[in-house]
C-alpha positions, 0 to 999 in steps of 0.5 A: 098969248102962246108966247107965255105958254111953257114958262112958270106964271106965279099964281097958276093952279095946277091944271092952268100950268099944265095948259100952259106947260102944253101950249094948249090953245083950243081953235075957235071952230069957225076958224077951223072951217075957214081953214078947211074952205082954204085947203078946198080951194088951193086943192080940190082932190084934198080928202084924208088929213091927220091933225096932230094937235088936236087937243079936245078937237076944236079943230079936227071936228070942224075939219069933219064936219066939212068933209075930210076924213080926220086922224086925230093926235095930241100929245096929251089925253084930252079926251079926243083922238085916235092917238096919244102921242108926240107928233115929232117922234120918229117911232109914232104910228102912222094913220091907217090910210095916207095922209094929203094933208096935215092941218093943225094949230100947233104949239107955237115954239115948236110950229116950225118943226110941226110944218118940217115934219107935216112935209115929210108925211103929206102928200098934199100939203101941210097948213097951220094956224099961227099968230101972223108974227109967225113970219117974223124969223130969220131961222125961219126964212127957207122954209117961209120961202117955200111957203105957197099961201099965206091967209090972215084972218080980216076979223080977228081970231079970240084965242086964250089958254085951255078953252074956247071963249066965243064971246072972247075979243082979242088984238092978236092977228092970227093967219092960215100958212100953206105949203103945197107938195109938187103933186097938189100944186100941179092939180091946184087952180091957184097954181098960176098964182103962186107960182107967179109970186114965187118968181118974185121972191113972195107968196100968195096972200088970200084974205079971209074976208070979214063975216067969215066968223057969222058965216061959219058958226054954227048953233051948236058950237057953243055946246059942243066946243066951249061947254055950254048948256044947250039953251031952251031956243037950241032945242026948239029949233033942233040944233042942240 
């Protein structure tokens, strides 16, 4: 779990302890998409996004290939990305075009400091992926106070250090958090809603249903995402 991420685990190779000293913990791509539908919905006018985590781009591709047009990041040189870099320096460069959203599943001990940051660059909004215990800080209060929509996954989310695993199951609850500038709130057709619970001291929660994980697979995932050969029944059906 992310919890474990940065410190020494006695039996650790070098390159597991290098994925644990980054947090790497690659998005199931299905989840990346369901990430994607959310952001559509809370905001219709969303189109440029800079993902700052990006890793080997299980979440920037998937955001792709929904229709964002994509920066991508990362601390370490995975091999994907149009930068390397930390996200939270103040001299980084700046995408070519503005940025309406930042969207990414971020190292967990710095998520806070992820969504501070994604504000000050967003236009539109900033949305990550964290474990549901997210919520769970006094430190973090404000800004979860500030928070328009909080989306846990029905199903639950199989994530594990260094790679994607599909056939991996897990008992850890995981959830999209969404914070929305002033203008895309203004234009959201949720607006009524949030701000309604925002009138109550809450947040919005939307579920992303069960069957989200079926639907939003694609047959090429496990190729392009966790390494696997592309399978006879692949190439007949042209999706390989």
């Amino acid at each position: 779990m992310e919890s474990s991420a940065g410190s020494v685990i006695d039996g650790d190779d070098a390159h597991t302890a290098l994925m644990r000293e980054l947090n790497f913990f690659p998005t199931p791509p299905w989840a990346a998409r369901a990430g994607a539908e959310l952001i559509w919905a809370l905001d219709p006018k969303a189109s440029t996004v800079w993902e700052p985590a990006c890793g080997a781009g299980h979440m920037a591709e998937p955001l792709h290939q929904e229709g964002f047009a994509v920066w991508a990041s990362d601390i370490h040189p995975h091999g994907y990305g149009d930068w390397t870099g930390d996200f939270l320096r103040s001299d980084r460069p700046r995408p070519p075009w503005a940025i309406d959203w930042i969207v990414t599943n971020p190292p967990f001990a710095k998520a806070e400091a992820f969504v501070q940051r994604g504000l000050e660059i967003a236009t539109r909004g900033v949305a990550v992926l964290c474990r549901l215990a997210f919520t769970e800080s006094v430190g973090r209060y404000p800004l979860m106070r500030r928070k328009a929509v909080t989306a846990p996954f029905a199903e639950r989310v199989p994530i594990q250090l260094g790679s994607w695993d599909p056939d991996l199951s897990s008992a850890t609850a995981y959830a999209w958090f969404v914070w929305l500038q002033p203008e895309a709130l203004a234009d959201s057709p949720f607006r009524t809603a949030i701000e309604a619970a925002w009138a109550m001291d809450a947040s919005l929660e939307r579920i992303i249903p069960p069957g989200t994980c079926s639907r939003l697979t694609l047959a090429d995932d496990r190729v392009k995402f966790a390494g696997e050969a592309p399978s006879p029944q692949l190439d007949l059906l042209g999706a390989a």
